[in-house]
C-alpha positions, 0 to 999 in steps of 0.5 A: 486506437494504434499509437500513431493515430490521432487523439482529438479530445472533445469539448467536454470529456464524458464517461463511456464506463465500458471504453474508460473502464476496462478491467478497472470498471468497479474500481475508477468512476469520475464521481464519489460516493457510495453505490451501494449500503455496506455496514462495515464490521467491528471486532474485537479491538479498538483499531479497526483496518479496512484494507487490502494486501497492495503496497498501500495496505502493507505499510499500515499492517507492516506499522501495526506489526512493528508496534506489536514487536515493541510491545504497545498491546494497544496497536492489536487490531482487527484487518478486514478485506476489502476487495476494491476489484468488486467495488467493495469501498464503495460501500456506504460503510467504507466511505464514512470513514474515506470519502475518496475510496481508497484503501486503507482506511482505520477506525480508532475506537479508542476515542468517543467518538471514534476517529476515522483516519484515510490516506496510508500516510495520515495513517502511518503518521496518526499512529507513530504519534498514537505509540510514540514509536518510528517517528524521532524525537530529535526535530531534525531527524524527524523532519528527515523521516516526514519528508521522506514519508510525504516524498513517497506520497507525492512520487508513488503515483507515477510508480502506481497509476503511470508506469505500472499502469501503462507498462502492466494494464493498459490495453494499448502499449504506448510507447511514448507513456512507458518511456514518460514514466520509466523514466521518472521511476528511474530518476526516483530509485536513483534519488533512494539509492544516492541517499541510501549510500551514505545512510543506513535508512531514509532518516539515517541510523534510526529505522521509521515509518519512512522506511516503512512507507517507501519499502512496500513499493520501491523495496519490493519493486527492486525484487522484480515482485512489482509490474514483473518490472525488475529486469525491464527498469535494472532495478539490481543497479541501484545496490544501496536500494537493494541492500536497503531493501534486503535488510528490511525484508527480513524484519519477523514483523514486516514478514507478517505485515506483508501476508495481512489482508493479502489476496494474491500470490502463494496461499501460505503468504495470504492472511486475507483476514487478521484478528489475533497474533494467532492467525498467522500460524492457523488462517493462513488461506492455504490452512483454510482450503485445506481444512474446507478439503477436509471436510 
């Protein structure tokens, strides 16, 4: 359908899974619930992850990472891959512990009966409150850092799902859905970039988990790593999100939260599984290829 041909929506919409599907066909369904039994595996730690390396997955490892720096021994944890491109949180596993299929999804052991945590920012939150860590004890100051951690809950989706969808995926270029949603991503780094002038981080002088929230989308969208958008949306113009960014991308633990469950990109920066502090240094995906090489 060209964009200048008229849509006239049916009385009742119904699913066509090869024309709504396309390239996301195992990923979007308009029914929930499991198509297929999946027991999920446990290792060794009490926190179990269930996710993938997209900026969703990235804030919770990047938190697990930062814990770790502090010394909470009780944040190690087991990162298992799940690779929603072939439908894999769709297991039955995987939606006991969230029922709306997405990643991430945690397995806190260390309760009876464990705890399932889903949404990344219930997750973020369940843990800062867990360590008593990157959430502030002064009030103000934390109600500063919750509203930034559920501004970027409530504004990624027309990053996500309706610029990058319609800017990187969608088969047809629409201009009319582009220009809709640069705008809004627009409007939404200019809102990071005023409050980033006057602030060193989200929630003022203290880094927290709505620095780590909003970094894996917005700080990297500003690297041009995100919908290869960077030179399109000017991202280099909003300098305090890029000075912002800068700072938090050098932190040794959000180094290694990026690479946790990484399937994609350079196969030094894929940890496409993570059970010890070790795995870094000897599991790297290129480490793997080259040892299975070798034999």
């Amino acid at each position: 359908m060209s964009e200048s041909s008229a849509y006239e929506p049916p009385k009742v919409w119904s699913w066509d899974k090869e024309k709504n599907g396309g390239q996301f066909s195992k990923i979007n369904r308009p029914i929930a619930g499991s198509t297929h039994e999946k027991v999920l595996p446990v290792g060794k730690h009490p926190l179990q992850l269930y996710s993938l390396g997209t900026p969703n997955g990235v804030k919770v490892t990047i938190l697990l990472e930062e814990l770790l720096a502090l010394g909470h021994e009780g944040a190690e944890y087991d990162a298992w891959l799940i690779n929603i491109g072939e439908g894999e949180q769709f297991g039955s596993g995987f939606v006991d512990i969230n029922p709306n299929s997405k990643i991430p999804a945690l397995l806190d052991h260390s309760t009876t009966p464990p705890t399932r945590v889903f949404e990344s920012g219930s997750i973020l939150l369940y843990l800062a409150e867990k360590f008593g860590a990157f959430l502030p004890k002064d009030a103000r100051t934390r109600t500063e850092a919750l509203s930034w951690l559920f501004w970027q809950m409530g504004s990624t989706p027309y990053l996500g799902g309706g610029f990058g969808h319609f800017y990187a995926y969608a088969p047809t270029k629409i201009e009319y859905c582009i220009d809709r949603f640069a705008m809004e991503v627009k409007r939404q780094l200019d809102v990071l970039d005023q409050r980033l002038a006057t602030n060193k981080f989200l929630a003022g002088d203290e880094y927290t988990l709505a620095d780590i929230a909003v970094y894996p989308w917005y700080g990297v969208l500003t690297t041009g790593k995100v919908y290869n958008a960077g030179e399109f949306l000017d991202v280099e113009s909003y300098k305090n999100v890029v000075r912002w960014t800068k700072e938090i991308a050098v932190r040794p633990a959000v180094k290694r939260g990026s690479m946790v469950n990484r399937a994609m990109g350079p196969l030094e920066n894929q940890l496409r599984e993570r059970h010890d502090p070790s795995d870094f240094d000897t599991k790297t995906q290129d480490k793997i290829e080259a040892a299975t090489a070798a034999k």
